[in-house]
C-alpha positions in Angstrom: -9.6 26.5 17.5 -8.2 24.3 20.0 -5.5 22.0 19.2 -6.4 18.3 18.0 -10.1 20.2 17.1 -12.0 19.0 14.1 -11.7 21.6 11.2 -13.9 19.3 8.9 -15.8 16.1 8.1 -15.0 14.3 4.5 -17.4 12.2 2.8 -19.1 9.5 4.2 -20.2 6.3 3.4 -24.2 6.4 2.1 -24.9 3.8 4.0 -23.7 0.6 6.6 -21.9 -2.5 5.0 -23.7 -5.7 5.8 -21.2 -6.0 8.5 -21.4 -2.7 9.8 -19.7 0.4 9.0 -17.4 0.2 6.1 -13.8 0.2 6.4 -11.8 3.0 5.3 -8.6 3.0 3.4 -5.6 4.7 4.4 -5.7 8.3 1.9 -2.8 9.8 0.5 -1.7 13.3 0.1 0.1 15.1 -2.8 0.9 18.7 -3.6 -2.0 19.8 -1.5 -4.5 17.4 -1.7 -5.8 14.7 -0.4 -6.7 11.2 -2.5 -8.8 8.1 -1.3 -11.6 5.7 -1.6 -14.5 6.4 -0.1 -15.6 3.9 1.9 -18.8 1.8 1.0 -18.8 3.3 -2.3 -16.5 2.3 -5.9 -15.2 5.5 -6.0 -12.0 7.3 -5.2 -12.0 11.4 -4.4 -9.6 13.9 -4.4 -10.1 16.2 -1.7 -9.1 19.6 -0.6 -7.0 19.7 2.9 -8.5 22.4 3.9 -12.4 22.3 3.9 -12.9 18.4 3.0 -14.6 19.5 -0.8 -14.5 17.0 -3.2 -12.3 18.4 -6.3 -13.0 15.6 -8.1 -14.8 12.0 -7.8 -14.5 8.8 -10.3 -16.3 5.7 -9.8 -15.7 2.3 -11.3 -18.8 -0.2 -12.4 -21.3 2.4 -12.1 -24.0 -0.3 -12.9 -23.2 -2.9 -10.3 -23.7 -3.3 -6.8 -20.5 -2.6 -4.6 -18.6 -5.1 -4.7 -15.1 -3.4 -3.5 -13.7 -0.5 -2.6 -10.4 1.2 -4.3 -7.5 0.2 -2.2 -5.0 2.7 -0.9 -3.4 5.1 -3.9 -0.5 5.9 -5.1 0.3 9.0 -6.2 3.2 10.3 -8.3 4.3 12.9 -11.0 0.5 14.1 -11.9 -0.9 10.7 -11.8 -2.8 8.2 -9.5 -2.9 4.7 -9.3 -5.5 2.8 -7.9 -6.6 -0.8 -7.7 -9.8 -2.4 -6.7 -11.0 -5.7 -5.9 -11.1 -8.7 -7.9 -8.9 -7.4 -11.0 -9.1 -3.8 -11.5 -6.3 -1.6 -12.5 -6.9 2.3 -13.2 -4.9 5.3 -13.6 -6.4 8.9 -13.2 -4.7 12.7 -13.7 -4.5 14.1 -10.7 -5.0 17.4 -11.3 -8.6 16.3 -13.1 -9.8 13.1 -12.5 -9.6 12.1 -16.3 -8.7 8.5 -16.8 -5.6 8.0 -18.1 -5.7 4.5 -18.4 -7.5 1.2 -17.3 -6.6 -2.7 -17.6 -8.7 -5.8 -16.1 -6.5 -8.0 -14.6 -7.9 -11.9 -15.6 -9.4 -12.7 -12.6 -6.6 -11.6 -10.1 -6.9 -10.3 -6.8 -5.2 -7.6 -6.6 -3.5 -5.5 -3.6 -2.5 -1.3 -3.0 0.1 -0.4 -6.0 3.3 0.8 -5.6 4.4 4.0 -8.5 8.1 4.1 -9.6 9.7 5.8 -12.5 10.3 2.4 -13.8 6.2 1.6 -13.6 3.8 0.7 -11.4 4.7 -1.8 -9.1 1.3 -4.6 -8.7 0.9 -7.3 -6.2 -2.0 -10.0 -6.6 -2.5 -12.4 -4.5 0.0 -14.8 -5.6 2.3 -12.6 -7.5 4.1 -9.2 -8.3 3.5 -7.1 -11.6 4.9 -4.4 -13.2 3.1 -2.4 -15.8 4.1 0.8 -17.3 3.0 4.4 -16.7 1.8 5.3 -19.7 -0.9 2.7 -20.4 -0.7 0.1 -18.1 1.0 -2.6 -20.5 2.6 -5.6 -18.7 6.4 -5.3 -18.7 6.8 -8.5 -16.8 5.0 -11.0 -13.8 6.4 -13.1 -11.4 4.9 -15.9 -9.8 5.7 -16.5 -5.7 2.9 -18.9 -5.2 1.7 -16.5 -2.6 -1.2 -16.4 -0.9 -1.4 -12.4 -0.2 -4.2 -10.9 1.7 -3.2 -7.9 3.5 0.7 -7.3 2.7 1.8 -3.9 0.8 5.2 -4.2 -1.2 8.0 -1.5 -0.9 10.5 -0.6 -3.6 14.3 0.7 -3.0 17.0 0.9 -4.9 15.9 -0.9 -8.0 14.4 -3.4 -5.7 11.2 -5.0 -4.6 10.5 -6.3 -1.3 7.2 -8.2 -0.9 5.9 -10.7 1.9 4.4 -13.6 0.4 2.2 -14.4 3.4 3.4 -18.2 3.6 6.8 -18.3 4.3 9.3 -16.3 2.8 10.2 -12.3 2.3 11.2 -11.1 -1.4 13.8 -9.5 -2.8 13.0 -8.9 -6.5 14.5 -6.8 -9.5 12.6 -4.0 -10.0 13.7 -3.9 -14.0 13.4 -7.9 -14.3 11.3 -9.4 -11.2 14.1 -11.7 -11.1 14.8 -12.8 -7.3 18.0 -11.1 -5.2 17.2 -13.2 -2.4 14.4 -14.5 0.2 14.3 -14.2 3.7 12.2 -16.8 6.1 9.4 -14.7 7.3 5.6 -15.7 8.2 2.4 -13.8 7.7 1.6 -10.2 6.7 3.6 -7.1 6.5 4.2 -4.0 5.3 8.1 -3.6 4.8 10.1 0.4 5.3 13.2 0.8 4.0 16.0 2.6 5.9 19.6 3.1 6.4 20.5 -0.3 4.0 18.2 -2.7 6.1 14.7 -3.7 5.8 12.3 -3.6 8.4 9.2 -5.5 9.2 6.4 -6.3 11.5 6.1 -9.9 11.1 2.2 -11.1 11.9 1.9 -8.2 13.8 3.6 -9.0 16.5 7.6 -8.9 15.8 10.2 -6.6 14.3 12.5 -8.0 11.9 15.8 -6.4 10.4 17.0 -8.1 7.4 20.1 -6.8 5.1 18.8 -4.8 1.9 21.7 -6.4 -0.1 22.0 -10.0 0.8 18.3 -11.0 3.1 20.8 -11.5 6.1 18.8 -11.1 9.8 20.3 -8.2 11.3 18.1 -8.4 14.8 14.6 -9.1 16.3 12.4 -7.5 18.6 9.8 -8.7 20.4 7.8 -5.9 22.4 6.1 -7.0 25.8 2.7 -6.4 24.1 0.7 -6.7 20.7 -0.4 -6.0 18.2 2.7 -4.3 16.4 2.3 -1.8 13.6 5.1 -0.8 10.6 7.3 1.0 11.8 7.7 4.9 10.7 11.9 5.9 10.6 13.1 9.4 11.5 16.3 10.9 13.2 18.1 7.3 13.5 15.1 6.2 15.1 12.3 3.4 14.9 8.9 4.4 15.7 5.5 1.8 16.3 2.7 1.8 18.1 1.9 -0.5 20.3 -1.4 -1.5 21.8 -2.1 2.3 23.5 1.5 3.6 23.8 4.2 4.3 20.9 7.4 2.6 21.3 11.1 4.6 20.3 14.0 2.3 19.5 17.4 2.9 18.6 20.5 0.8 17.7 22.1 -0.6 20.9 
């Protein structure tokens, strides 16, 4: 087999969205398998890597039409976390596919989870949750009068940083959701922590740098061209693609 050559095809949608093909999610892999929703459908699969078969497949409201997919998973210690559009919370074994547990959020909208020892790490569309492992149970909420569409939160060292899509970048206590600090920032964003800093793509099209510890700007890049993606860290280097080319920076 050549290199870059298909081995296999995973499942597809059944059939088009009303506005055209329906989007995928981004999957996640786990000691040897593969986990995401499959597009068009309510259901999320777990896959095997090496021939595409479905080891397992759970769907949510099996007696309504589709009316959202499962958001990106995440998976940790024999357990995946899902959520799915308006206010649907769900944990599954992921060696099995047996539910574990499942909680209706009141209405929220809710975004991708995030998994921790301390719980699973929430975001709605105005606000962050955590809930525990073993049954979902609320440990605490906080409200950032956010209006979050597309923004995906990261957690390091006992900290949660989260865009809220208006103005501001978050700092929150993972134990307490209480704030450590906020950072001016505008639009969407999907943070990476590295090397005590945190990065991100502001509205696609600039890098920021803030301080883990105290929000401080470290730099800002503006590439000659966007869109911008997240940035992937490796070596002492930052990694993005840009447009059709991938950009490399290091610290001056």
């Amino acid at each position: 087999m050549s290199v870059g050559g298909e081995r296999w095809t995973g499942p597809q949608s059944p059939t088009p969205g009303f506005f055209g093909p329906a989007e995928s999610t981004t999957p996640v892999t786990a000691n040897g398998t593969i986990y995401t929703a499959l597009p068009g459908t309510n259901s999320i699969v777990a896959l095997n890597p090496n021939n595409g078969e479905i080891l397992w497949q759970q769907t949510h409201h099996k007696d309504e039409a589709v009316s959202g997919t499962y958001n990106r998973p995440a998976v940790d210690d024999g357990l995946v976390f899902v959520t799915a559009w308006p206010q649907q919370a769900t944990t599954y074994r992921a060696d099995t596919g047996e539910q574990h547990w499942h909680r209706e959020l009141e209405g929220m909208t809710v975004l991708p989870p995030v998994a921790t020892d301390e719980g699973v790490v929430i975001p709605t569309r105005e606000s962050v949750q955590l809930r525990t492992r073993s049954d979902g149970a609320l440990l605490w909420e906080r409200n950032l009068d956010g209006n979050v569409t597309d923004s995906t939160p990261a957690v390091a060292n006992g900290t949660i940083f989260v865009a809220d899509e208006r103005e501001e970048l978050h700092a929150l206590s993972l134990a307490t959701g209480e704030t450590r600090w906020t950072a001016p920032f505008d639009g969407k964003t999907t943070p990476v922590v590295a090397d005590g800093r945190v990065y991100a793509v502001d509205s696609l099209w600039a890098l920021e740098a803030f301080d883990v510890a105290t929000g401080e700007k470290q730099f800002e890049y503006h590439p000659s061209e966007v869109p911008l993606s997240p940035p992937m860290v490796g070596d002492g280097m930052l990694y993005l693609a840009n447009r059709g080319r991938v950009l490399a920076l290091e610290e001056a």
